[in-house]
PLY file of the C-alpha trace (Angstrom):
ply
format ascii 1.0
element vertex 187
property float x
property float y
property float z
element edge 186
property int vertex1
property int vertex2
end_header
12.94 -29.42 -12.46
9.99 -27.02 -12.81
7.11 -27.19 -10.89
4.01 -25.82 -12.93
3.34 -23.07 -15.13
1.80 -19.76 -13.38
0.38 -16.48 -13.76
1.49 -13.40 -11.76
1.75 -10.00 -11.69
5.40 -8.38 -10.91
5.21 -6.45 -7.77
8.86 -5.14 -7.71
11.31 -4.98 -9.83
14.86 -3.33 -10.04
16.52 -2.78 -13.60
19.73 -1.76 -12.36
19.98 -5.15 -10.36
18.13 -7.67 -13.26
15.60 -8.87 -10.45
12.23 -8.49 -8.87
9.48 -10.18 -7.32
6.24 -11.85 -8.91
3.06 -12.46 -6.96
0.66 -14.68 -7.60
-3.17 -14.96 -6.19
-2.30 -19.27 -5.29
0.83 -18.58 -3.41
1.85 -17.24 -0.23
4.99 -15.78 -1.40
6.25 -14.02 -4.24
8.12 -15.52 -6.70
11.69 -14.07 -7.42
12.49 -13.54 -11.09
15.71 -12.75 -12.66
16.15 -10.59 -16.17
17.54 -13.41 -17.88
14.48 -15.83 -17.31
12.60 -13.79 -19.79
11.67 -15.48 -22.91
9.29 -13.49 -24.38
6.91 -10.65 -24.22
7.95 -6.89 -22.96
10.11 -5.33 -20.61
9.68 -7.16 -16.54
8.61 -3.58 -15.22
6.12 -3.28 -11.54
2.45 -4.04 -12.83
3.40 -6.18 -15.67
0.97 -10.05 -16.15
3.73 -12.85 -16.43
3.21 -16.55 -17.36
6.27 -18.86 -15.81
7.28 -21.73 -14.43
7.96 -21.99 -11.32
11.52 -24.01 -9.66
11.89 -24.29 -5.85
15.46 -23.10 -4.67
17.02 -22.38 -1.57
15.58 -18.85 -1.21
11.88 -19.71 -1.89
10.62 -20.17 -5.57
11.95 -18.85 -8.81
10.67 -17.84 -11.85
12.13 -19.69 -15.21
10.48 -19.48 -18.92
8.93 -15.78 -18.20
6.46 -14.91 -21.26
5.75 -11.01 -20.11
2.18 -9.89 -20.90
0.33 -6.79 -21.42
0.80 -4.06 -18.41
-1.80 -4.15 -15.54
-2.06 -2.95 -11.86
0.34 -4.42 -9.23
-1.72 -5.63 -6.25
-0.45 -2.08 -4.48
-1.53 0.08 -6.83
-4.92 -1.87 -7.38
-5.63 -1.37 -3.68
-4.75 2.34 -3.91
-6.64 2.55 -6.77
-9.70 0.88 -4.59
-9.20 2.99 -1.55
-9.31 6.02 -3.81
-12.42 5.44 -5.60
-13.47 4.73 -2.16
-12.64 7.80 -0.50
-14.40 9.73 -3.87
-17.72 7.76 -3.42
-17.82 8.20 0.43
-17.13 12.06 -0.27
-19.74 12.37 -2.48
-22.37 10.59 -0.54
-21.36 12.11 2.54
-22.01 15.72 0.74
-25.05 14.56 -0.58
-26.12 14.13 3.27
-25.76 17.73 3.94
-21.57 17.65 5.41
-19.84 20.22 3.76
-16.63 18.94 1.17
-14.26 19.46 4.24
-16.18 17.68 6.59
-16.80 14.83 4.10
-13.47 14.94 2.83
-12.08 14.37 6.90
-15.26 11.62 7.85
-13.70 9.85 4.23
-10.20 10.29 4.79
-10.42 8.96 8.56
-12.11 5.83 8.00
-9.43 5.29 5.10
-6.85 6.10 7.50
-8.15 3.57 10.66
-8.60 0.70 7.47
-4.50 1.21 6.38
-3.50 1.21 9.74
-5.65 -1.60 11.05
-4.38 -3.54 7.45
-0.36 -2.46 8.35
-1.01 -3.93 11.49
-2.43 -7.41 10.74
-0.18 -7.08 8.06
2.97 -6.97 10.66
1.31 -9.47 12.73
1.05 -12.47 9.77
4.42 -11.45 8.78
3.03 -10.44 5.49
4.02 -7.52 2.55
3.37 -4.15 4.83
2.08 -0.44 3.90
5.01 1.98 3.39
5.71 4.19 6.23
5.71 7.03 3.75
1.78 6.24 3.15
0.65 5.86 6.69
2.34 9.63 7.35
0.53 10.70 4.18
-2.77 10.00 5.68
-2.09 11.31 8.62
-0.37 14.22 7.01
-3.66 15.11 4.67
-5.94 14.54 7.65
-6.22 11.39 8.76
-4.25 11.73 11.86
-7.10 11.23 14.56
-7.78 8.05 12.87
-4.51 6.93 12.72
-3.50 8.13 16.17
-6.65 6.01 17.33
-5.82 2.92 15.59
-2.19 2.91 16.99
-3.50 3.29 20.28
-6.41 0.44 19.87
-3.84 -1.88 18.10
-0.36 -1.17 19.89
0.50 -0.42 16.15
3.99 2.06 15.62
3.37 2.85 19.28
7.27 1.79 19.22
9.22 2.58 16.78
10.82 6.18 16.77
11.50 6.72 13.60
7.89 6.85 12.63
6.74 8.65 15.49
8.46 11.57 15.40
7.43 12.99 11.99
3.85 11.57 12.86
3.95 13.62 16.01
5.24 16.33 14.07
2.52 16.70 11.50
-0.62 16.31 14.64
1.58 19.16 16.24
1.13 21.16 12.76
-2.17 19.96 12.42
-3.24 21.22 15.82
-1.36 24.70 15.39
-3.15 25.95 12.52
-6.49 24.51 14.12
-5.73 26.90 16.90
-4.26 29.28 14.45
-7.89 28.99 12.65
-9.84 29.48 16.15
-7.93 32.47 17.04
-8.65 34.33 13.98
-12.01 33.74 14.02
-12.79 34.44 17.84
0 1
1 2
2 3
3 4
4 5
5 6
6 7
7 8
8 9
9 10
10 11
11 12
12 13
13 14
14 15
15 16
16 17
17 18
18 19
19 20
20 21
21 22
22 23
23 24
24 25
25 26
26 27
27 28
28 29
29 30
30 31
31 32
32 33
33 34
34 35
35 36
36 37
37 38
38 39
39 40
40 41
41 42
42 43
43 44
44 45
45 46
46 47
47 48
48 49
49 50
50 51
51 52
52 53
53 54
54 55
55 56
56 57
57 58
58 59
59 60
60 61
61 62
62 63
63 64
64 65
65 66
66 67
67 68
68 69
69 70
70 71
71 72
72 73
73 74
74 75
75 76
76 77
77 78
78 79
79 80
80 81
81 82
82 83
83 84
84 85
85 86
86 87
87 88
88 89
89 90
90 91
91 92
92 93
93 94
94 95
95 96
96 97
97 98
98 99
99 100
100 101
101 102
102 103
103 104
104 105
105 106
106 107
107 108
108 109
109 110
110 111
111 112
112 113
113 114
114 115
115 116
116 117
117 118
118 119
119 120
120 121
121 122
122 123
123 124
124 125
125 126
126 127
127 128
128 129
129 130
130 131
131 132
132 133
133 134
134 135
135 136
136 137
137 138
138 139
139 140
140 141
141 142
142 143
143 144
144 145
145 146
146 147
147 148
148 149
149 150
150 151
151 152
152 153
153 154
154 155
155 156
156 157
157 158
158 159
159 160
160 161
161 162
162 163
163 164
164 165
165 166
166 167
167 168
168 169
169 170
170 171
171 172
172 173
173 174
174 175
175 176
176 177
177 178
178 179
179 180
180 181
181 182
182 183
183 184
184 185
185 186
């Protein structure tokens, strides 16, 4: 019947549904859990540590016997988290070299940027869990467009696919009209 007993955080879940996903560092895929598999411990909500055992099934492995631990980071938010602090400590130290926060904030923010889109792409290419579309045009959108742009170019990454295009070529287009906006003023 059951496999082994594991340790996971949940990654996604949907409480209007009963289900989710759990991921664990030893496995390649995540784990799907259902509401009723719960059998002790909180709420299954995204973030939370789960023990279970583990039951192949048609689909890929389920979770059975789900004791739900104390709330953590889900693997997404951890690497946010780490990209963040990232971005802070490069600002700073960049500053600290003489760039002003605007220049630091753009060197920071770029070479953020060209690592998310370089990770979406090997991402896509291993078939494996990708960066919302909605956070690539963020970066872009706060200033990480030449990066971006670069790495789509370098990597043949969303060079493609329409739907992202469009509002990414939207937000260079804004980008570059109040840069020229900017220039004018000041010539």
């Amino acid at each position: 019947m059951a496999e082994h007993r594991d340790h996971g955080v949940v990654v996604s879940f949907d409480a209007t549904k009963g289900f989710g996903f759990i991921r664990s560092p030893g496995r390649r895929e995540d784990v799907f859990v259902h509401k009723s598999a719960r059998v002790a411990g909180g709420p299954l909500e995204v973030g939370r540590r789960v023990s279970y055992l583990v039951e192949p099934s048609e689909k890929g492995p389920r979770a059975l016997s789900v004791e739900v631990g104390a709330r953590g980071l889900a693997p997404g938010q951890a690497a946010a988290l780490g990209l963040l602090v990232a971005l802070g400590a490069g600002m700073v130290g960049l500053h600290h070299v003489g760039l002003g926060w605007l220049g630091a904030w753009l060197v920071g923010l770029n070479i953020v940027a060209w690592l998310v889109y370089v990770w979406d792409k090997r991402q896509a290419s291993h078939e494996g869990r990708r960066v919302p579309e909605a956070i690539l045009l963020g970066l872009a959108l706060l200033g990480g467009s030449p990066a971006a742009a670069l790495s789509m170019r370098a990597y043949h990454h969303k060079t493609r696919k329409f739907a992202f295009l469009v509002p990414f070529v939207a937000i260079v287009a804004l980008q570059i009209a109040a840069l020229v906006g900017l220039w004018m003023r000041s010539a």
